[in-house]
N, C-alpha and C positions, 0 to 999 in steps of 0.2 A: 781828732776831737779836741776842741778849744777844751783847754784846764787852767786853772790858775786865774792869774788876775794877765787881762791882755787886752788890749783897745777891740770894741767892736764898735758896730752903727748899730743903733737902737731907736728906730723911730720913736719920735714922741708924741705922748697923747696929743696934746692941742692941734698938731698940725698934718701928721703923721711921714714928715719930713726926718728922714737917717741922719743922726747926730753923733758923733764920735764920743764914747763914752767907756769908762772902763766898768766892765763885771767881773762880777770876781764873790767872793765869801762875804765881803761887805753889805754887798743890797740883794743878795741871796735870788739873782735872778737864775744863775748857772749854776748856781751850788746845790747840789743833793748828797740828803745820806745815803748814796747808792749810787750804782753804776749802770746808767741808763746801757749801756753797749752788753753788759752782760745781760740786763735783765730784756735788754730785746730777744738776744741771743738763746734765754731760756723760754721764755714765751712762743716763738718761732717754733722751737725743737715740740712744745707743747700743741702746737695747733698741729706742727706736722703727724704728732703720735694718736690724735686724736681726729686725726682725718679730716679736721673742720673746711678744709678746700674741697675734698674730694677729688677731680680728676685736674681740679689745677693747682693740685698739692707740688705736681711737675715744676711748672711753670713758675710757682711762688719759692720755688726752692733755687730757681734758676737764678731768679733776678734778686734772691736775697744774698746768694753769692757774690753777683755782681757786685750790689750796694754796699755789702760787706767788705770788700775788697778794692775796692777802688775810692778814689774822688772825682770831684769834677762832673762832669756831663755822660759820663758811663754811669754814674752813681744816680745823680739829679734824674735820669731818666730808667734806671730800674726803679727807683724809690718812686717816682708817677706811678710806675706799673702798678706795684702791688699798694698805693692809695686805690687807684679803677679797682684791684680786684676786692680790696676791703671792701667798696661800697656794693659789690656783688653778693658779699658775707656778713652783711650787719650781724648777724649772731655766733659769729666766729669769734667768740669771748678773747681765745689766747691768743688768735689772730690781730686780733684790734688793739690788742695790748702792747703786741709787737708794732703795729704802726705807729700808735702813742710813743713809742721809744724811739722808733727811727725817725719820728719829725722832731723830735727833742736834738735829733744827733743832726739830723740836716740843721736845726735854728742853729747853734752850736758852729757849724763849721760854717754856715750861710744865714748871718741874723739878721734875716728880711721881716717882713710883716706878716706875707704871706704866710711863714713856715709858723709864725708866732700863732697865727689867727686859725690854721690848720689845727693845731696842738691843742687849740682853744675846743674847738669843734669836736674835733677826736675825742678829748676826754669829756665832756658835756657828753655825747653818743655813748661811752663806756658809761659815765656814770649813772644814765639814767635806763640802763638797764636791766636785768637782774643781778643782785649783789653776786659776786663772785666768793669761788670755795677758797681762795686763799687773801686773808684778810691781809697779806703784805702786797698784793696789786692793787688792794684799793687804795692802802697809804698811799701807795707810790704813783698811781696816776693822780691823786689827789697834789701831791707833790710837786709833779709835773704840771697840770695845769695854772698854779701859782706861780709856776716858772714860769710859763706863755704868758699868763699874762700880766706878770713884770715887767716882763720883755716887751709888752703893749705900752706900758706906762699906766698900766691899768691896776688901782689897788683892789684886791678880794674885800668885799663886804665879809667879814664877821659876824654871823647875828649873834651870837655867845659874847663875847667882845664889845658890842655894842649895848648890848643888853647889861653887861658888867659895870658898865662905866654910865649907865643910866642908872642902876639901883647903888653904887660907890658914892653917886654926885648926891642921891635920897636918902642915904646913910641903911641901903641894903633892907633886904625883904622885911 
C-alpha cells in the first residue's frame, strides 16, 4: 500500500488525462485518520460472522485471501470478484464496507480513474442507505469518499461551509 509522500498519476479534472503528481499529507488525497487495510480486514471478519453472503461466504473468503495476499493481477482480479459479488449483496452493510476499503487500497496501489470513480460509487451506495450501528464507518467511508474524490480532481461541495462564508460575508445570522 502506497504511504507517505510518493509520485503517483492522478488524473485531472479538465481532461481526465494521468499526470504525475505527488500525494501525500499535504492535499490529503491518501491521507486518513485510519487504516483503510485494517478497517477492510475488520468489516470482512464482520460480514463474515454475520453471514451477510450466505453460501458465498465460501467464495468471498476465498478471494479476500487472494486480494489480501497478493499483488498485481491475482489481486486486480479477486478484488473484480468480490466488486460482482457486492453488487449481488447491496445490503450486506459490513460487506460493502469492506469493498469501500479494498478500492481505496486498489486506488492506493493503482491510482487510475476507474478505482477513483468506483470509490465514488461505492460510498454514495453505502451512504444512501440505512445509517449504520457503528458511527466510526460512517466517519470513515465519509472519509474515504473525499479521498476518491480528490483523487478525481474533484472538490466536495460543503453546504455547512458554504453557508458559513455566505452569512461571515452578511456579518452572520
Amino acid at each position: 500500500m502506497a504511504r507517505g509522500r510518493s509520485p503517483v498519476l492522478v488524473p485531472t479534472c479538465e481532461d481526465g488525462i494521468a499526470e504525475p503528481v505527488w500525494k501525500g499529507v499535504e492535499d490529503r488525497v491518501m491521507d486518513l485518520p485510519f487504516d483503510p487495510a485494517i478497517a477492510a480486514h475488520t468489516a470482512f471478519q464482520l460480514a463474515q460472522t454475520r453471514n451477510e453472503l450466505g453460501a458465498d461466504g465460501a467464495s468471498a473468503a476465498e478471494w479476500e485471501a487472494a486480494f489480501s495476499a497478493s499483488t498485481g493481477g491475482d489481486a486486480t482480479q479477486a478484488y473484480r470478484r468480490l466488486l460482482t459479488l457486492g453488487e449481488r449483496y447491496p445490503t450486506a452493510r459490513a460487506f460493502q464496507a469492506f469493498l469501500i476499503y479494498s478500492t481505496w487500497q486498489q486506488a492506493a496501489e493503482d491510482p487510475i480513474a476507474e478505482h477513483f470513480q468506483q470509490g465514488v460509487t461505492l460510498c454514495d451506495r453505502f451512504l444512501a442507505g440505512p445509517e449504520p450501528s457503528d458511527a466510526r464507518n460512517l466517519t470513515q467511508v465519509r472519509a474515504l469518499r473525499t479521498s476518491f474524490l480528490s483523487g478525481l480532481g474533484i472538490k466536495e461541495q460543503d453546504d455547512v461551509g458554504e453557508e458559513y462564508d455566505r452569512d461571515a460575508f452578511k456579518g452572520g445570522d
